[in-house]
C-alpha positions as CSV (number, residue, x, y, z in Angstrom):
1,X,28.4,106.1,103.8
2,X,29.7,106.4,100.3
3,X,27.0,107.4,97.8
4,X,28.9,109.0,95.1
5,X,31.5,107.2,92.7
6,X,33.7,109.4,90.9
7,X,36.0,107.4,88.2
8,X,38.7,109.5,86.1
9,X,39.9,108.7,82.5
10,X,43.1,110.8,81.5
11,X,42.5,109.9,77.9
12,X,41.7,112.9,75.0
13,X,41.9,112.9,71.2
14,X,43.8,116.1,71.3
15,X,44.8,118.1,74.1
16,X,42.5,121.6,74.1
17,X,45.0,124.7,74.5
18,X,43.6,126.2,77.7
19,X,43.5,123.0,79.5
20,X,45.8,121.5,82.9
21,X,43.6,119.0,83.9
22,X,45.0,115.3,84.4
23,X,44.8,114.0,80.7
24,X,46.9,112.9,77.6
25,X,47.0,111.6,74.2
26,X,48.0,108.1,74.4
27,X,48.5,104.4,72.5
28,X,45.9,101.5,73.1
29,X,49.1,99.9,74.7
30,X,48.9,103.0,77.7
31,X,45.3,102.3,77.9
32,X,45.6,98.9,78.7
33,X,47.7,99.6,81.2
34,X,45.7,101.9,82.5
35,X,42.1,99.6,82.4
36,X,44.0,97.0,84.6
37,X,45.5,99.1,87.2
38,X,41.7,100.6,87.1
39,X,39.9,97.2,87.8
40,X,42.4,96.5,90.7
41,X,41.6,100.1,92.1
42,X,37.8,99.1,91.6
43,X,38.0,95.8,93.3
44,X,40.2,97.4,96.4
45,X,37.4,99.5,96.8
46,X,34.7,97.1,96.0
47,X,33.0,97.5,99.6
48,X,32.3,100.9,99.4
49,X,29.9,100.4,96.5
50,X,27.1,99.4,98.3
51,X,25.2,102.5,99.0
52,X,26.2,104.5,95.9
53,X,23.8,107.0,94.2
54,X,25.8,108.4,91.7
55,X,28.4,107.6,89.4
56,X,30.6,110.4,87.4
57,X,33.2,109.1,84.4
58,X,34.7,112.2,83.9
59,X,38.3,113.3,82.3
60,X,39.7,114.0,79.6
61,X,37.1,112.3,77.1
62,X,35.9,109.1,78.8
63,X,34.8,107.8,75.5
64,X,37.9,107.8,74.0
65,X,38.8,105.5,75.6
66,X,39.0,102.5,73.8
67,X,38.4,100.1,76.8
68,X,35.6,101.5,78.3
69,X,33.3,98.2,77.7
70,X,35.2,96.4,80.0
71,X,35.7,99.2,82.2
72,X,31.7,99.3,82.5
73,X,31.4,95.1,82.5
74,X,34.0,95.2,85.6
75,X,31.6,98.1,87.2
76,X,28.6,95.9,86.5
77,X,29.8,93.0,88.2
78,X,30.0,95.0,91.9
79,X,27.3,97.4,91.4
80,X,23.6,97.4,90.0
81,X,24.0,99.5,87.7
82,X,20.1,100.0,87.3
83,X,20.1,100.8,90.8
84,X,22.0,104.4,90.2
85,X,19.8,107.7,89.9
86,X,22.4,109.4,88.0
87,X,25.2,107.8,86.0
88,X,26.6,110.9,84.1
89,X,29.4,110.3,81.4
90,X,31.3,113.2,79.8
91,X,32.1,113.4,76.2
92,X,32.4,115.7,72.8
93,X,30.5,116.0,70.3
94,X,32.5,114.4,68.0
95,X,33.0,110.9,70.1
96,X,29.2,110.9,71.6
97,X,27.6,109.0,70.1
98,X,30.5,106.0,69.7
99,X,29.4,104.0,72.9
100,X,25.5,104.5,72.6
101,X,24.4,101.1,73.1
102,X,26.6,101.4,76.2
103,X,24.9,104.0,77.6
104,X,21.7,102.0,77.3
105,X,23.2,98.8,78.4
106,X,24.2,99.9,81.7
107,X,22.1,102.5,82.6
108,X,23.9,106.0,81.9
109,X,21.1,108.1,82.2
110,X,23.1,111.9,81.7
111,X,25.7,112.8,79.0
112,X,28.0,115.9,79.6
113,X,29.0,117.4,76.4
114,X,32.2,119.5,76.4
115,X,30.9,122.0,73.7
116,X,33.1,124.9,74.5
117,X,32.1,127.6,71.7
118,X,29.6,127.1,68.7
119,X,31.4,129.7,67.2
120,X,33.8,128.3,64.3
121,X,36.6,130.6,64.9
122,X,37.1,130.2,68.5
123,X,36.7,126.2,67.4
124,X,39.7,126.9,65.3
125,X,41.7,128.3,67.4
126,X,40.5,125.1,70.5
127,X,41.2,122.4,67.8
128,X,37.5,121.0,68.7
129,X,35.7,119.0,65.9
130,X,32.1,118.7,65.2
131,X,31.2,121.8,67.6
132,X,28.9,123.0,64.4
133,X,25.4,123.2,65.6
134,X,23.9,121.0,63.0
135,X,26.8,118.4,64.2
136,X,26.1,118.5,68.0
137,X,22.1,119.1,67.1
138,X,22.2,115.1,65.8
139,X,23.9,113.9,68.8
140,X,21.3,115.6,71.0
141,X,18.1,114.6,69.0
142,X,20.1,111.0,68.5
143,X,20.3,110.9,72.8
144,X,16.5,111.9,73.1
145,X,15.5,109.3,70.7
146,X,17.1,106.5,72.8
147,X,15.6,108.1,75.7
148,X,18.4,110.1,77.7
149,X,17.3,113.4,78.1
150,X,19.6,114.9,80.6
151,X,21.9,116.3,78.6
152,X,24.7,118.6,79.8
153,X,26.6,121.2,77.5
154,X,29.5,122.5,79.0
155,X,30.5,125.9,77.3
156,X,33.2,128.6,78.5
157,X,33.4,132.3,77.9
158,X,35.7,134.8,77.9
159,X,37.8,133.1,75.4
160,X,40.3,133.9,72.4
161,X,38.7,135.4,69.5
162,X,35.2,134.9,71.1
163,X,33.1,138.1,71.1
164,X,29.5,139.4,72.6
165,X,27.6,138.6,69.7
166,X,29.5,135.0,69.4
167,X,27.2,134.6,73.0
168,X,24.6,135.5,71.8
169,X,24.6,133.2,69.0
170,X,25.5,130.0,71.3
171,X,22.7,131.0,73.8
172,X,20.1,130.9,70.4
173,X,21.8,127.3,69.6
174,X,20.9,126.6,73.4
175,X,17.6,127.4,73.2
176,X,17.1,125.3,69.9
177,X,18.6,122.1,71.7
178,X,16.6,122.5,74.3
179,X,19.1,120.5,77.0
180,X,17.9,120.1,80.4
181,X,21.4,121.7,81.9
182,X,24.1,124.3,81.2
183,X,27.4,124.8,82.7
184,X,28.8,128.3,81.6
185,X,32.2,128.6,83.1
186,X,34.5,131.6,83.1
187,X,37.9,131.0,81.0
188,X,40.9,130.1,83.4
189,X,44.1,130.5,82.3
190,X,46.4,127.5,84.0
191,X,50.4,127.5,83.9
192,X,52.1,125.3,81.6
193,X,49.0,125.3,78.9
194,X,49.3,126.0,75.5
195,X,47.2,129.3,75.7
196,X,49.0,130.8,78.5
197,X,52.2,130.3,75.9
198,X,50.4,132.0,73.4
199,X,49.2,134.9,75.7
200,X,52.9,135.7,76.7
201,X,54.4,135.6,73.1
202,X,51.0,137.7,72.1
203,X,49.9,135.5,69.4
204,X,46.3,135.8,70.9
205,X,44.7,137.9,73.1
206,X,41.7,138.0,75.4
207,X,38.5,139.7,75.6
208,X,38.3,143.2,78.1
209,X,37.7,142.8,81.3
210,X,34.6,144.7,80.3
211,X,33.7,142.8,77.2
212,X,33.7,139.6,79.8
213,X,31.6,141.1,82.1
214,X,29.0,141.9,79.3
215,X,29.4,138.3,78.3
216,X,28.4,137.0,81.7
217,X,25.6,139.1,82.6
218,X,24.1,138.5,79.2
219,X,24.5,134.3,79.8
220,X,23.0,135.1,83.1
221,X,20.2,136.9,82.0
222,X,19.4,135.2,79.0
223,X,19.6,131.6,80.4
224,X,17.3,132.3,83.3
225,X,14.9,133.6,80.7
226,X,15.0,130.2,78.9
227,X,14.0,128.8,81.8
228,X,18.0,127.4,83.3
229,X,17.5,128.5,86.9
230,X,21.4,129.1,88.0
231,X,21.7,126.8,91.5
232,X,25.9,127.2,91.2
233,X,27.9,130.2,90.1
234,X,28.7,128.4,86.8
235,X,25.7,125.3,86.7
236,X,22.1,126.3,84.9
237,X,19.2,123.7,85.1
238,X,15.8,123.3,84.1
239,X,13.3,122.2,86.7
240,X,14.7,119.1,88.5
241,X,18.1,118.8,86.8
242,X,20.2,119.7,88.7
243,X,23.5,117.6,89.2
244,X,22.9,115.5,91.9
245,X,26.5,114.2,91.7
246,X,28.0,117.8,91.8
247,X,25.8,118.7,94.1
248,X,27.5,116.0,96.6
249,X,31.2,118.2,96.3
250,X,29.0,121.6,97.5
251,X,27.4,120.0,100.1
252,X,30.2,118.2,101.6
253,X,28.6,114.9,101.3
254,X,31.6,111.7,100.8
255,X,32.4,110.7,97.6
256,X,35.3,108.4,96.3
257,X,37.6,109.3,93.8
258,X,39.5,106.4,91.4
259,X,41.6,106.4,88.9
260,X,44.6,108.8,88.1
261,X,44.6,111.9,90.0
262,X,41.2,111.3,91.5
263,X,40.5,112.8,94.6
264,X,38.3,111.1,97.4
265,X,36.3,112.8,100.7
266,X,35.3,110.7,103.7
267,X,34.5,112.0,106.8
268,X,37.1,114.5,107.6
269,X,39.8,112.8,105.3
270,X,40.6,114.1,101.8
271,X,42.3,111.0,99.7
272,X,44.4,111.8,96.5
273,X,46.0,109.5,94.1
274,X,49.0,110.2,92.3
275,X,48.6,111.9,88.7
276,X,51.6,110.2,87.8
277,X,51.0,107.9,85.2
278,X,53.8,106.0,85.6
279,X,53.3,105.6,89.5
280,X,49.7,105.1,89.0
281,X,50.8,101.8,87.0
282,X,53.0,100.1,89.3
283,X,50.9,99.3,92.5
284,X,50.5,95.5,92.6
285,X,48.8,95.6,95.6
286,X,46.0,96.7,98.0
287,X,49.0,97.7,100.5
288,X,51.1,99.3,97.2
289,X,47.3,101.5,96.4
290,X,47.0,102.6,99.8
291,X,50.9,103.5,100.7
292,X,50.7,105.7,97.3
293,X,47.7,107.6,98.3
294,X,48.1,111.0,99.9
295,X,45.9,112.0,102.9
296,X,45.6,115.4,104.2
297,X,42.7,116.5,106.9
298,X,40.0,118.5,105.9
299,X,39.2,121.9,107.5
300,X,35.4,120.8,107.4
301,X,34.1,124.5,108.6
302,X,36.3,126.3,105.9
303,X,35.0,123.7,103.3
304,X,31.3,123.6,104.5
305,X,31.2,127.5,103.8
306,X,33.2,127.8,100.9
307,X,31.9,124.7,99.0
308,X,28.2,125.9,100.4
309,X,28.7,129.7,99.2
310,X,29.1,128.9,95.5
311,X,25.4,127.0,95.6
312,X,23.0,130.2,95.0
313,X,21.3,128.8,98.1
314,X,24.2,129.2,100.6
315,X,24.6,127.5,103.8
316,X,22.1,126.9,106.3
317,X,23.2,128.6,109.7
318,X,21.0,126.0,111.6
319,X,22.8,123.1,110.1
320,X,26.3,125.0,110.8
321,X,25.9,125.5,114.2
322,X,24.4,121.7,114.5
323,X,27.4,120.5,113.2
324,X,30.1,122.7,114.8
325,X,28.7,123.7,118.2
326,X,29.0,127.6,117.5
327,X,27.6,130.4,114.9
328,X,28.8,130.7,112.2
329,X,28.8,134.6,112.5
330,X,30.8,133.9,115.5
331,X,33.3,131.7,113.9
332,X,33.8,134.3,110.9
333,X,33.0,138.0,111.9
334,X,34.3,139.2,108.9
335,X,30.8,138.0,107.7
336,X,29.2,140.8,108.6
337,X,31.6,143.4,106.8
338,X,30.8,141.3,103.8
339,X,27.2,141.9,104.7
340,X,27.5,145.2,105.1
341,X,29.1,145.6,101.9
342,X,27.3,144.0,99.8
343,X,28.5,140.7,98.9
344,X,26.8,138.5,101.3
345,X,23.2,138.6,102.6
346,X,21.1,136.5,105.1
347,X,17.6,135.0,103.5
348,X,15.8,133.3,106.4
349,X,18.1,130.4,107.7
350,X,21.0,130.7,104.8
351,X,23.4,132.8,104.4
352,X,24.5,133.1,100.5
353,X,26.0,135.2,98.4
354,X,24.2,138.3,96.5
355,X,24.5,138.9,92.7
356,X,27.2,141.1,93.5
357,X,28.8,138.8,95.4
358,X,28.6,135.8,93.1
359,X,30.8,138.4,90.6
360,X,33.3,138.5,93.6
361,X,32.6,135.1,95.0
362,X,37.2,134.5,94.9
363,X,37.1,138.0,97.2
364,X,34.7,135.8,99.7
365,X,36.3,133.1,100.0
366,X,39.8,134.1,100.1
367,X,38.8,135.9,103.4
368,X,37.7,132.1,105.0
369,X,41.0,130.6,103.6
């Protein structure tokens, strides 16, 4: 039973430096394309929409995209919309308010804000607009006046020309928003992006190792005393905000993908679409979507304790040895040596990772891969 619906649009105003997920800058003529190859995909998959709990538009920035009306009128007409519990869409500051009647309309109840950095240096340097606090402090009061209050910022550390004391001046702006959720993730830096280009021909460079460290214990520490309980190694919420819809990916629950490079899980079968746009707009047929599709098998144990292990609950030992016939100390003795060290620890029926081991979370679950 499918209960989660997640639908990608590859769409951005501008490309951010660090960046290699599945997205572009393109013309209205691309977009179309794209909305009708989406509505096919939607009505292929039309009977697996009958049990959904969440939806996710992710991307890029869903709402540039210029055909998201009809993208949300086509969603309307095989789902009750009203019926969702959390219908999250993410956006910027600078494009979130553009679709507000939307949101109302059909019943999107969370934004996600890609905030990035306050800090107007590092904004520079991204090529992100309106990331000012008195900017994104309108959108925010603007969404709580027209009654959505889960609001999402997503901010990164550890990046270009961003410092200790540039945290500590995001966490204040935090605190004056007053958001009910925080993801705080830890800079990547992805092949073939514009920032790994600039790293190797030096015309930036990165915080220390040590000056990163700093910069996550201080978010740690300082949005737990605001009241953002950490549940993920990079997710903060308030009481009862959690993402139910990322939640579904730790937990190993199914979920279907659509649109360009969106991936699917059901049962033990991972489902992956192209992220090809080119390929993505030529299927003209159920038979055409489904031959395109790649399928691989899951590894369900390696999944169900990796996925589990970055929740700051961990994974219940009764529930693994319900669903795969062993123990899970068994399965992976290297467990204990992690115990014994210090990364891992057992709290009643879950075994999770300790604060030292949510700093060395990769070591962890390299050893299960």
């Amino acid at each position: 039973m499918i209960k989660h619906l997640y639908i990608h649009i590859p769409f951005c105003d501008s490309v951010c430096p660090y960046c290699d997920f599945t997205k572009r800058v393109s013309s209205p003529e691309t977009q179309k394309i794209y909305l009708n190859q989406l509505l096919k995909e939607i009505e292929y998959n039309k009977d697996s929409f009958n049990s959904l709990e969440t939806i996710f538009i992710g991307g890029g920035t869903p709402t540039s995209f210029i055909y998201l009306k009809e993208l949300l009128e086509a969603l309307n007409t095989y789902i009750d919309l009203n019926s969702i519990n959390e219908f999250t869409i993410e956006t910027t500051p600078a494009r979130a308010l553009d679709y507000l009647s939307l949101y109302k309309k059909y019943n999107i109840n969370r934004i996600s804000i890609g905030v990035e950095s306050f800090d107007p240096i590092v904004d520079k340097y991204l090529k992100r607009k309106s990331n000012d606090y008195e900017s994104v402090k309108e959108v925010v009061n603007t969404l709580k006046l027209n009654g959505i209050s889960n609001i999402n910022l997503d901010l990164i550390y550890s990046l270009p020309f961003q410092t200790l004391d540039s945290i500590k001046k995001d966490i204040e702006i935090i605190k004056e928003l007053d958001v009910t959720h925080v993801s705080y993730y830890d800079l990547i830096i992805e092949d073939k992006t514009v920032l790994k280009y600039d790293l190797d021909h030096k015309k930036i460079s990165l915080p220390t190792e040590d000056e990163s460290v700093k910069m996550r214990d201080y978010i740690n520490d300082k949005l737990d005393e605001l009241g953002y309980k950490r549940y993920e190694i990079s997710n903060y919420a308030k009481s009862g905000f959690e993402s139910i819809h990322n939640m579904s990916y730790w937990t190993l629950e199914d979920y279907l993908g659509l649109g360009l490079n969106a991936h699917s899980k059901v049962g033990n079968k991972r489902f992956f679409n192209t992220n090809s746009l080119k390929t993505y707009a030529l299927f003209n047929s159920k038979a055409e979507y489904e031959a395109e599709r790649e399928i691989e098998e899951c590894d369900l144990k390696v999944e169900y304790n990796i996925l589990g292990l970055r929740t700051i609950k961990g994974v219940s030992l009764n529930i693994y040895k319900v669903l795969f016939k062993n123990d899970l100390l068994v399965d992976y003795p290297f467990v204990q040596d992690f115990i014994n060290n210090g990364l891992l620890e057992i709290d009643g029926d879950y075994l999770r990772l300790t604060k030292k081991g949510l700093d060395l979370g990769n070591i962890v679950f390299s050893k299960f891969l």
